[in-house]
C-alpha positions, -999 to +999 in steps of 0.1 A: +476+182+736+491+149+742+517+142+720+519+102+710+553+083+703+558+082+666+577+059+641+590+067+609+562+047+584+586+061+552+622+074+558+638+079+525+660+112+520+635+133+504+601+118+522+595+117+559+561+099+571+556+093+612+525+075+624+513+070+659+532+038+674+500+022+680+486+032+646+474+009+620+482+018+580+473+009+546+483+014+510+461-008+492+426-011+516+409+014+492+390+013+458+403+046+450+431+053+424+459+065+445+456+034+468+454+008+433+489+020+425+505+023+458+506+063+454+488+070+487+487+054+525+458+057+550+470+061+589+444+050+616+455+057+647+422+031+657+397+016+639+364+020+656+337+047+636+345+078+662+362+108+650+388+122+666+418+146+669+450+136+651+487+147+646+506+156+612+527+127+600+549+151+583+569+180+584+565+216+563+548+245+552+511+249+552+505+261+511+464+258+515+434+247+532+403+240+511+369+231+522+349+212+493+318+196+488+317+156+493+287+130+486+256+131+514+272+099+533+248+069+535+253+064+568+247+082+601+273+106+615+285+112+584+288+147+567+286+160+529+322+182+534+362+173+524+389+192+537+421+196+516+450+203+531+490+209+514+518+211+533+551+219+519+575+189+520+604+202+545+629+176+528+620+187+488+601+217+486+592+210+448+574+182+463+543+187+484+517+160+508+479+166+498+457+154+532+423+146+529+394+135+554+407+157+585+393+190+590+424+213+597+437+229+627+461+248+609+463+286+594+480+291+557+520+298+567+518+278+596+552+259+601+540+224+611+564+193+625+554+153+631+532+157+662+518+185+657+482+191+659+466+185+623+427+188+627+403+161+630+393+136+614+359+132+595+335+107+573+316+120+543+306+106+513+338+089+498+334+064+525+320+033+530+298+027+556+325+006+571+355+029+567+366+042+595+385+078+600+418+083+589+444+104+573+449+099+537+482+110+526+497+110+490+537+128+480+523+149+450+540+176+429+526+211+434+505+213+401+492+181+403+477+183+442+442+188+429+443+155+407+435+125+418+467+112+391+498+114+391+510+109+428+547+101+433+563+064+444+575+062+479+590+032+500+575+023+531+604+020+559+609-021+561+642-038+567+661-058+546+652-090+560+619-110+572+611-108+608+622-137+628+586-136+643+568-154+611+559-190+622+554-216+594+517-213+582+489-242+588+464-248+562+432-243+580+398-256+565+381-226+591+404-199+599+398-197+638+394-156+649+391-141+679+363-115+684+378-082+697+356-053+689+315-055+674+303-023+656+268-027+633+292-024+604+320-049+612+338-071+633+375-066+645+392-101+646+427-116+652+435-138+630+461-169+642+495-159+648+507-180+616+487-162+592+505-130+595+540-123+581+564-098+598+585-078+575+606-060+601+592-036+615+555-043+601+533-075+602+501-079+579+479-106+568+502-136+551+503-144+517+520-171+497+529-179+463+547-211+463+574-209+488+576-171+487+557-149+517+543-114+516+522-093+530+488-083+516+473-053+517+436-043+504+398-055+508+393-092+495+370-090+473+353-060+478+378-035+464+389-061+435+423-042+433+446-043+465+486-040+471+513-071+483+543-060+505+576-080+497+610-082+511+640-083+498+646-121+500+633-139+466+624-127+432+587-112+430+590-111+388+583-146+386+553-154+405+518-145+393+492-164+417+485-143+453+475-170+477+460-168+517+454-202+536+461-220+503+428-200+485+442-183+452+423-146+462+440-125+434+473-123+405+496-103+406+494-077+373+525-059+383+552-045+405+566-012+410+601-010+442+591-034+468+549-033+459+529-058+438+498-045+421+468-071+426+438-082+411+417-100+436+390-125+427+359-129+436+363-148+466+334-165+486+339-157+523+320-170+551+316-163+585+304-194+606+293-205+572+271-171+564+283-154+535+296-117+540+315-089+520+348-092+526+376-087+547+393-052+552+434-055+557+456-033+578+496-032+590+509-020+620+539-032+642+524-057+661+498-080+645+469-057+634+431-070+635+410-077+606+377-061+599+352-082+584+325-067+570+289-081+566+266-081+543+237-078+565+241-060+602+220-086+615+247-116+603+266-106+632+253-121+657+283-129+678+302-120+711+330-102+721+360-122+732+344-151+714+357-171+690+345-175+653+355-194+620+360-180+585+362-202+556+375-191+516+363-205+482+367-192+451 
C-alpha cells in the first residue's frame, strides 16, 4: 500500500496525531458532542462522497474492534453499521484513541504505527447526507471509550505566531467563489485568498472580532455550535462577537487552551441570491475549500471552474 507523507496535526508529549499532508481536518464541523467541546477531530484525506482506504493517525496497541449497529442512512451508498476501534496510546498507555466510521483492517494485539493501514472508511446513519468519509478520532480514557462524554483536551500543533501569509481582509457585499468540485449534495468552493487566516502551519476560514483574527471551524448555521482557532497574539477573554465578512455569525460562550466554544446564529446564506443550508468549514495547510450545502439538489445549477457569489445576513 502506498504510504502518504504525514504531518504531525497534535504533537504534545503524551498525544501524537499525523494526517495525510494533503488532508483536510476539523474539530468543530459536527453537531455531535465531542466536536461542540473541541474533544474530537475529523481527518479527510478528501472530500468527495467515495469511500476509501485510509492510514492510522496514531501510534499503539489494538485493545478492540467492535462492529455495532448505526441508523439506516437516508441517502444512497450508505450502510446501517459503525465500526469501533481502540488503540492503545503508545505515549500514555492509561490513555487510549476510540476511531469511528472506518471499518478496520486490524486484528486485536496488532502493534499499529502512523501510516499504517487502518481500514476503510464508511457512511451510515450518523451522517448527513452531505458528510463525507472520514476518521473521527477522540484521546479518551479506557473506561470511558464507550461514552460519547468525557473525552480528554488536546492542542492542535500551531505555532506561536500568525502566518505571514494572512492578507488584510475586504468587506465584500458578495463573497466571489470559485467552483472546484459539484456533487448533488454540495459544492466545493475557494473562497478569496483574504478570507482565510493562516495560523502557522494551518489556514481556515477568517474570522474577526474587532481587530483580533481567528480561524473558524464548524457548519454556519446548520450545526448551531462550532469551534474558533486562536493564536497566541491577543487576549481571546475579552471578545464575545464571532464575525466573517463583517456578518456577526455566532458568540463566543467560552474558551478552553487555544479553542473558543461558539454559538452560531441563524444566518441567512445565499448562493447567487438562492437561499441554502449552510456552509461546511475545514483546515488543512494550504487554503482548504468550502462546501456549501443546498437546500434543494436542484439549486445548484452551476459549473465547474465557474465563478459564483455568496452573500450573509442575519
Amino acid at each position: 500500500m502506498y504510504r502518504p507523507k504525514l504531518f504531525p496535526l497534535v504533537y504534545q508529549p503524551n498525544v501524537k496525531i499525523y494526517a495525510s499532508e494533503n488532508s483536510q481536518f476539523s474539530v468543530g464541523t459536527s453537531p455531535y458532542y465531542a466536536h461542540q467541546q473541541a474533544v474530537g477531530i475529523d481527518i479527510y484525506d478528501h472530500l468527495t462522497l467515495q469511500n476509501y482506504e485510509v492510514v492510522s493517525p496514531v501510534s499503539g496497541t489494538v485493545l478492540q474492534i467492535k462492529k455495532m449497529r448505526a441508523p439506516q442512512p437516508k441517502f444512497k451508498g450508505g450502510c446501517d453499521k459503525e465500526y469501533l476501534t481502540v488503540i492503545q496510546n503508545s505515549e500514555d498507555i492509561d490513555t487510549v484513541f476510540k476511531i469511528l466510521h472506518v471499518k478496520p483492517a486490524l486484528k486485536l494485539g496488532q502493534e499499529i504505527t502512523p501510516g499504517d493501514l487502518l481500514g476503510t472508511t464508511i457512511r451510515n446513519g450518523y451522517f448527513a447526507p452531505w458528510s463525507s468519509p472520514h476518521i473521527h478520532l477522540e484521546l479518551k480514557k479506557p473506561q470511558d471509550v464507550l461514552r460519547a462524554k468525557k473525552g480528554l483536551s488536546f492542542k492542535l500543533n500551531i505555532e506561536s505566531k500568525v502566518g505571514v501569509n494572512s492578507p488584510e481582509p475586504k468587506n465584500y457585499e458578495q463573497i466571489p467563489l470559485k467552483v472546484e468540485y459539484i456533487c448533488d449534495e454540495f459544492l466545493l468552493c475557494r473562497f478569496p485568498e483574504d478570507l482565510y487566516f493562516h495560523i502557522k502551519p494551518f489556514y481556515g476560514l477568517r474570522g474577526t472580532s474587532g481587530s483580533m483574527s481567528f480561524i473558524i471551524d464548524g457548519g454556519i448555521p446548520q450545526y448551531k455550535h462550532g469551534i474558533v482557532h486562536f493564536c497566541d497574539e491577543g487576549d481571546p477573554l475579552h471578545i464575545q462577537d464571532i464575525c466573517f465578512n463583517n456578518v456577526k455569525v455566532g458568540t463566543l460562550n467560552d474558551i478552553q487552551e487555544r479553542y473558543g466554544l461558539v454559538h452560531f446564529n441563524h444566518v441567512q446564506i445565499r448562493l447567487n441570491d438562492i437561499p441554502i443550508r449552510g456552509i461546511s468549514l475545514f483546515l488543512a495547510t494550504s487554503r482548504p475549500c468550502i462546501k456549501i450545502i443546498p437546500l434543494d439538489k436542484e439549486d445548484l445549477n452551476v459549473q465547474q471552474n465557474s465563478n459564483q457569489y455568496l452573500s450573509l445576513n442575519i
